[in-house]
DOVO-922330 format. One record per residue (C-alpha): residue number from 1; residue in one letter; z, x, y. Coordinates in Angstrom, 2 decimals. Layout:
# DOVO-922330
<node seq="NUM" type="A" w="Z" u="X" v="Y"/>
...
//
This chain:
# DOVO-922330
<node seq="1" type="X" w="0.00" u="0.00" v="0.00"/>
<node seq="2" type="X" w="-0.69" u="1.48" v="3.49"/>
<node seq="3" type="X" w="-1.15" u="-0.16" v="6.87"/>
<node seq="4" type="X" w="-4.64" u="0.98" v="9.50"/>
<node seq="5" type="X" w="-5.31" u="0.02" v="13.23"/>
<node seq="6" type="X" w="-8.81" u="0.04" v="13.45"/>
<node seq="7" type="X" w="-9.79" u="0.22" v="17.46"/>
<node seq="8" type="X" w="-13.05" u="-0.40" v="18.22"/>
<node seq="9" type="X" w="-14.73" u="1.31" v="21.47"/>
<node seq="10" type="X" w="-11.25" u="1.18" v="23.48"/>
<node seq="11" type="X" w="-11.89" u="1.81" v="26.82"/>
<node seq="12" type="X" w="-8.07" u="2.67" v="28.39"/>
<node seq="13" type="X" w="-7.05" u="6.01" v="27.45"/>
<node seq="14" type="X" w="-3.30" u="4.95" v="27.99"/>
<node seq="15" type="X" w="-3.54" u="1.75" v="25.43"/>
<node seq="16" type="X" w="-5.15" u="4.80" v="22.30"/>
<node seq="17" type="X" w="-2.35" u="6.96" v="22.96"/>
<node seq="18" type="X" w="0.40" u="4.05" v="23.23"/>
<node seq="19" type="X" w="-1.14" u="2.82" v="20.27"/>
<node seq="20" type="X" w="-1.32" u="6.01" v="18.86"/>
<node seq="21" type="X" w="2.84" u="6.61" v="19.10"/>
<node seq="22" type="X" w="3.26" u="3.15" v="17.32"/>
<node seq="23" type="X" w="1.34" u="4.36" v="14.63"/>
<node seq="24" type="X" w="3.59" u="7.65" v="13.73"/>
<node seq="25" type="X" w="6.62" u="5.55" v="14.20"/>
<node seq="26" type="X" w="5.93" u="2.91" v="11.42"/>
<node seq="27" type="X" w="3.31" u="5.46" v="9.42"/>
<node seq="28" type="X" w="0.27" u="3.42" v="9.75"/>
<node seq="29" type="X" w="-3.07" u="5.03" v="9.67"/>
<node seq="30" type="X" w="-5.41" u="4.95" v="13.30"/>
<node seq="31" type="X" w="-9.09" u="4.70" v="13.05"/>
<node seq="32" type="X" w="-11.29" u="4.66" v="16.14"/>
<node seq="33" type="X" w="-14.58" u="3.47" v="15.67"/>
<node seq="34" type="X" w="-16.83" u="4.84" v="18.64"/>
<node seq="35" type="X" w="-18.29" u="5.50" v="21.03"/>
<node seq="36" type="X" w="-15.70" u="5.82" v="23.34"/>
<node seq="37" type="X" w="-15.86" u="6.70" v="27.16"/>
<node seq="38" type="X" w="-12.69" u="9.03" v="27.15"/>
<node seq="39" type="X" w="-11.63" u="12.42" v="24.92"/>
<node seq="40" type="X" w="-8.84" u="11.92" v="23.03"/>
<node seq="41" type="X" w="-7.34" u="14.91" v="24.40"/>
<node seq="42" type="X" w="-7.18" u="13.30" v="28.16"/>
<node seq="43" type="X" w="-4.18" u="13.99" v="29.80"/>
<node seq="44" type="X" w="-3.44" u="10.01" v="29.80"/>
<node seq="45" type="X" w="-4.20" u="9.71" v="26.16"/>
<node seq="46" type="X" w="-1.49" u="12.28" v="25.49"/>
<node seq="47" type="X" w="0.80" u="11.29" v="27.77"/>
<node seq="48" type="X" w="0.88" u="8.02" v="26.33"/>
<node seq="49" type="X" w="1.40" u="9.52" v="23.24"/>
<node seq="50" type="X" w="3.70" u="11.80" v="23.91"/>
<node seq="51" type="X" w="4.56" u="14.53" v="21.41"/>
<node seq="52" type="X" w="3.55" u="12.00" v="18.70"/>
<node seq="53" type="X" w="-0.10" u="13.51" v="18.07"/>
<node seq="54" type="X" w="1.02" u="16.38" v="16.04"/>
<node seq="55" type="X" w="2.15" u="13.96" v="13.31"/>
<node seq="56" type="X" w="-0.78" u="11.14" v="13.68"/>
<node seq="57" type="X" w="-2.93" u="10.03" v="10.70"/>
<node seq="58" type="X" w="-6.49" u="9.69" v="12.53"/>
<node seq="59" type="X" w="-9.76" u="8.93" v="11.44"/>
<node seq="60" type="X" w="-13.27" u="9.01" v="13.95"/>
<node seq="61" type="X" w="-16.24" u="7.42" v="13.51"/>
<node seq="62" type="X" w="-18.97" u="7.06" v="15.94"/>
<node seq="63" type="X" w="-19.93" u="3.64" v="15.23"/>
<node seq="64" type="X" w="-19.19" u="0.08" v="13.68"/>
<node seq="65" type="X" w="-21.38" u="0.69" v="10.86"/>
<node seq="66" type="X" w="-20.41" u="4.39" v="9.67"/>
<node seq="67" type="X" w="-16.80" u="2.88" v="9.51"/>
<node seq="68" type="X" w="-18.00" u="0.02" v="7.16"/>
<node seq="69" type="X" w="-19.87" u="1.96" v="4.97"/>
<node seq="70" type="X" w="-16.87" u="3.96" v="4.15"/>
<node seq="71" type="X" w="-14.53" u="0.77" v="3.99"/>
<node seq="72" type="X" w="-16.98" u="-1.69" v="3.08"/>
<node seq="73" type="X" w="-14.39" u="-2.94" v="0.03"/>
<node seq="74" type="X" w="-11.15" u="-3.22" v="2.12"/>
<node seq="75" type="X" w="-9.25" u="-6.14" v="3.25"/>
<node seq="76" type="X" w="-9.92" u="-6.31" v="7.04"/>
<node seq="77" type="X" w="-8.35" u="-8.38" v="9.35"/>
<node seq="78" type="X" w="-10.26" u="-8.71" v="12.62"/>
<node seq="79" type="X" w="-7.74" u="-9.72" v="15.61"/>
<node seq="80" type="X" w="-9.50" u="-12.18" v="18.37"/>
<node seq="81" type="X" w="-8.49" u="-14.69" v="20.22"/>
<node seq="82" type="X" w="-11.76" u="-16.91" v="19.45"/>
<node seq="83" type="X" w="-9.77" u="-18.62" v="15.95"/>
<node seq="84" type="X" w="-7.29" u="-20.80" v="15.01"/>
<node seq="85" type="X" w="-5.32" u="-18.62" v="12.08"/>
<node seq="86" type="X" w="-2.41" u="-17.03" v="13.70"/>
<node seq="87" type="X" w="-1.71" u="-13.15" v="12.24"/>
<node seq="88" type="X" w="1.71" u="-14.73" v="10.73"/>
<node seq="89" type="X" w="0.00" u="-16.92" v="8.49"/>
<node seq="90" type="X" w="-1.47" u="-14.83" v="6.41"/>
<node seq="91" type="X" w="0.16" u="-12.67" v="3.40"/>
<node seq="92" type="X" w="-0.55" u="-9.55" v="3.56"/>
<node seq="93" type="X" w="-0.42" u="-8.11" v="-0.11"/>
<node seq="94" type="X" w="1.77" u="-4.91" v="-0.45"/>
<node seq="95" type="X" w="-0.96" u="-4.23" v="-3.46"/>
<node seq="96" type="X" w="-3.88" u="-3.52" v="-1.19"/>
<node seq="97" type="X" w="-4.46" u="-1.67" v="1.94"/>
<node seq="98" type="X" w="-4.26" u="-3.67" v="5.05"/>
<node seq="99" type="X" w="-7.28" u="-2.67" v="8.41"/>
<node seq="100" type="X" w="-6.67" u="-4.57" v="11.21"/>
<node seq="101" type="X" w="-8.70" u="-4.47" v="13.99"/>
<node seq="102" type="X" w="-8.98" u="-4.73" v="17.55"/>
<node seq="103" type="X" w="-11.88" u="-4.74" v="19.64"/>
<node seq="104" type="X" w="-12.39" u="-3.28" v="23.17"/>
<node seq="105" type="X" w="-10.16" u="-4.02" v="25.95"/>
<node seq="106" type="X" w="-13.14" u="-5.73" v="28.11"/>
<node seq="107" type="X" w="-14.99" u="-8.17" v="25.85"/>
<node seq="108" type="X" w="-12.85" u="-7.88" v="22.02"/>
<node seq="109" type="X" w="-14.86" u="-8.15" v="18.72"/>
<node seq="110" type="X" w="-18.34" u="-8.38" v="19.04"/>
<node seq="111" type="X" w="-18.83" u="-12.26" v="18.44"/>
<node seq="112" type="X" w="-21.28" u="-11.02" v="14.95"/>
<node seq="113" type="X" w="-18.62" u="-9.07" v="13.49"/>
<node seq="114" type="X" w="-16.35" u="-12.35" v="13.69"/>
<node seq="115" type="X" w="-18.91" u="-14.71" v="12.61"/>
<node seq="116" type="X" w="-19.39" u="-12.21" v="9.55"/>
<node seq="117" type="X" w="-15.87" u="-12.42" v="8.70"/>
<node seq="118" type="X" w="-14.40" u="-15.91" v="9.52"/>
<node seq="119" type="X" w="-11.78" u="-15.94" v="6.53"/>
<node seq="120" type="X" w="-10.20" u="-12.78" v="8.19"/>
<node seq="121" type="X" w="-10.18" u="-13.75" v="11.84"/>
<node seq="122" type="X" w="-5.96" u="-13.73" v="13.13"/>
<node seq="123" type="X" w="-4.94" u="-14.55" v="16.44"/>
<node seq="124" type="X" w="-1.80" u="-13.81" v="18.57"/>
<node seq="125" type="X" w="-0.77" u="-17.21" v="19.86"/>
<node seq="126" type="X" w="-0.30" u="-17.25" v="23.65"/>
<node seq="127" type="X" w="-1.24" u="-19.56" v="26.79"/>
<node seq="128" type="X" w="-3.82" u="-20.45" v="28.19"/>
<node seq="129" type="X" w="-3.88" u="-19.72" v="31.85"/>
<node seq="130" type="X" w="-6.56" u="-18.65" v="34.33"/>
<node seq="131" type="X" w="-5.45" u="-15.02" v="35.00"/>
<node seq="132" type="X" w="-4.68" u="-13.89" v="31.63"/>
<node seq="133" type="X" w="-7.08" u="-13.39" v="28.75"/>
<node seq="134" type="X" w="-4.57" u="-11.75" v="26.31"/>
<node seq="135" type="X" w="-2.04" u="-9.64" v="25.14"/>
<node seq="136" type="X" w="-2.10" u="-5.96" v="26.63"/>
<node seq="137" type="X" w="-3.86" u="-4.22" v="23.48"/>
<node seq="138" type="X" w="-0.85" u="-1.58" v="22.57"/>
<node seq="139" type="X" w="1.40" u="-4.47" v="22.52"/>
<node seq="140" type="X" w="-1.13" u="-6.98" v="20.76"/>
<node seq="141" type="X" w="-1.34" u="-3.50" v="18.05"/>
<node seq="142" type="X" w="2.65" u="-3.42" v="17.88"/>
<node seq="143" type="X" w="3.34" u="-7.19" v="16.89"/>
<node seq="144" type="X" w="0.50" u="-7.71" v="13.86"/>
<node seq="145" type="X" w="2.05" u="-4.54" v="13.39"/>
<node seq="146" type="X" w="5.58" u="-5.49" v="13.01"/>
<node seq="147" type="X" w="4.68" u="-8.23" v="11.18"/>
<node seq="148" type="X" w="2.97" u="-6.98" v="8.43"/>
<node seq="149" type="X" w="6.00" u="-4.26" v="8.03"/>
<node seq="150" type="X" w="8.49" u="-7.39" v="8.16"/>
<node seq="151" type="X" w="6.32" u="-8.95" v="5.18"/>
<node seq="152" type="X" w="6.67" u="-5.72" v="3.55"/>
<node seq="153" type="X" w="10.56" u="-5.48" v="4.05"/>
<node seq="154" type="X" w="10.09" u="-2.26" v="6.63"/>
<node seq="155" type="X" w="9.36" u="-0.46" v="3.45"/>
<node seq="156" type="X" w="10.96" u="3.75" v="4.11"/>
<node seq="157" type="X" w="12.56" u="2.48" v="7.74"/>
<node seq="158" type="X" w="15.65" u="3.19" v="9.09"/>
<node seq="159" type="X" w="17.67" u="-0.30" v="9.33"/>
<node seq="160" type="X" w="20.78" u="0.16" v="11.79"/>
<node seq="161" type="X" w="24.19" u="-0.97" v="10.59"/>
<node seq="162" type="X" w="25.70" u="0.05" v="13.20"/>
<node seq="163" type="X" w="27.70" u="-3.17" v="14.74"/>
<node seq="164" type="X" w="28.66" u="-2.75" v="18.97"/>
//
């Protein structure tokens, strides 16, 4: 069983390398599908990510299709907010590996990839409103993130018992 963020084309240095820290901290695996308008070694990215890089499982490919055609068999989960099926619905089996993915900040999944892939479409529920399209995309990462580690009982995590 292993968790992987798949980001695909993000376009804010800061949201890879926040991203990035989540990843070390609950050991799931980053893949960045290209092409991307930033290095990865940007001060911002780094920043972001703090000492964390060091210690980062990351994977680059420099498109959508090179990525699928070495993951073509995996479970993938594409995160959008153009469906219905919230990302706590859905069990995610500790027998398989888990991709989710996250399209660019700007415009999301391409609107092919989710018609492709309608059984695996999950959604972050939030309002509606006017000035807000969604969730920041590190934080969007961190709670399909947490969730899928609460399913799997925080599997090799440090649980506090320490009572204030």
């Amino acid at each position: 069983m292993s968790l992987h963020i798949v980001l695909l084309e993000p376009e804010i240095p800061q949201n890879t390398g926040n991203i990035a820290r989540t990843c070390v901290v609950t050991d799931t695996e980053l893949h960045i599908i290209g092409p991307i308008k930033f290095s990865l070694g940007e001060k911002a990215v780094k920043r972001a990510g703090l000492d964390y890089w060091s210690s980062l499982k990351m994977h680059y490919y420099k498109s959508y299709q090179e990525f699928m055609g070495q993951h073509y068999n995996k479970r993938i989960y594409y995160a959008t907010t153009k469906t219905h099926r919230v990302y706590s619905d859905v069990d995610y089996s500790r027998d398989e590996e888990i991709f989710i993915m996250f399209g660019k900040e700007s415009k999301g999944i391409p609107e092919e990839i989710l018609k492709e892939n309608p059984k695996t479409n999950i959604t972050i529920p939030m309002l509606q409103i006017e000035t807000a399209r969604s969730l920041n995309l590190s934080n969007a990462c961190a709670v399909v993130i947490y969730e899928v580690l609460r399913q799997w009982n925080f599997p090799q995590m440090i649980k506090s018992d320490s009572k204030f």
